[in-house]
Each structure stands twice: as structure tokens, then as C-alpha cells.
C-alpha positions, 0 to 999 in steps of 0.5 A: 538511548533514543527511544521512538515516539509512540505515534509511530510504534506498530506494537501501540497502534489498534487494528483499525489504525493498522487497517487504515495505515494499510488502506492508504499506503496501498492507495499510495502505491496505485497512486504512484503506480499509475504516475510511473506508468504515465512516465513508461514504466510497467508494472511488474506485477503479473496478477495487476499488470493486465487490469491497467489494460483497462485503464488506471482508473479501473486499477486504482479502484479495484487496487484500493478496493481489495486492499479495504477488503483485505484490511477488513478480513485481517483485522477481524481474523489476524490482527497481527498480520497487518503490522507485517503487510503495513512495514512491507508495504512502507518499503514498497511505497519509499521505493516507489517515491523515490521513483518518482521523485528521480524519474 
């Protein structure tokens, strides 16, 4: 039986691990949000999709911000949440690559 190497078991990874794990998945994600959108993509997110209105610095910033704030909160209050978010977000950001990689 294979077994994973423990670098990349969620259930070994502290908090703070998880916390920046999350921080920079979501920066990936505004970072490939905002080449796709370059490309002429849209963004389909209805809470984020006026903010690039503003411009894609404004987005990345403020993206990257809530998300340092969220981490924050989670790792103080709910731990176990991160671990949660951080696999969601994985999904999010392979599909996201992918997009750009065949745009």
C-alpha cells in the first residue's frame, strides 16, 4: 500500500501552515483570475466581479487581503476549517491553471 509523504498530509500541517497555504492559493487564484481576464474572460463571481471595475490591482489587493483576514480568524476560531477551504481551493486553482495553460 502507497502511503503519502507527510509534507503533504493536511491532517499533520499546524494552523499557521494551513493559514498561509490558504493565503497563497488565493493569491494564485487572483493571479490567474486577473490573466484570464486579460485573455477576456469574466469573472463569475458576483461579490468580486464589480471590484475588477476598479482595476485588477484593486482586486488582487483586496482579494489577497480578505483572505489574510480570513485566514486569520480561522486559525484563531476554527482550525478545522482551513483544512476544508485549503482543498476547496486547490480544486479552484488546478482549474484555474489549466485555464490558463489552454487559453
Amino acid at each position: 500500500m502507497m502511503t503519502m509523504p507527510t509534507f503533504v498530509r493536511a491532517s499533520t500541517l499546524t494552523p499557521d501552515a494551513l493559514a498561509l497555504l490558504f493565503v497563497a492559493l488565493n493569491g494564485v487564484d487572483a493571479a490567474t483570475t486577473a490573466y484570464l481576464i486579460g485573455q477576456g474572460a469574466t469573472e463569475v463571481n458576483p461579490v468580486l466581479a464589480p471590484i475588477l471595475s476598479v482595476g485588477v490591482a484593486t482586486f488582487v489587493t483586496l482579494k489577497v487581503s480578505v483572505s489574510m483576514l480570513v485566514a486569520a480568524l480561522l486559525m484563531r476560531f476554527k482550525p478545522w476549517a482551513l483544512k476544508a477551504l485549503c482543498v476547496s481551493f486547490v480544486g479552484v486553482v488546478a482549474w484555474q491553471v489549466t485555464l490558463c495553460v489552454t487559453s
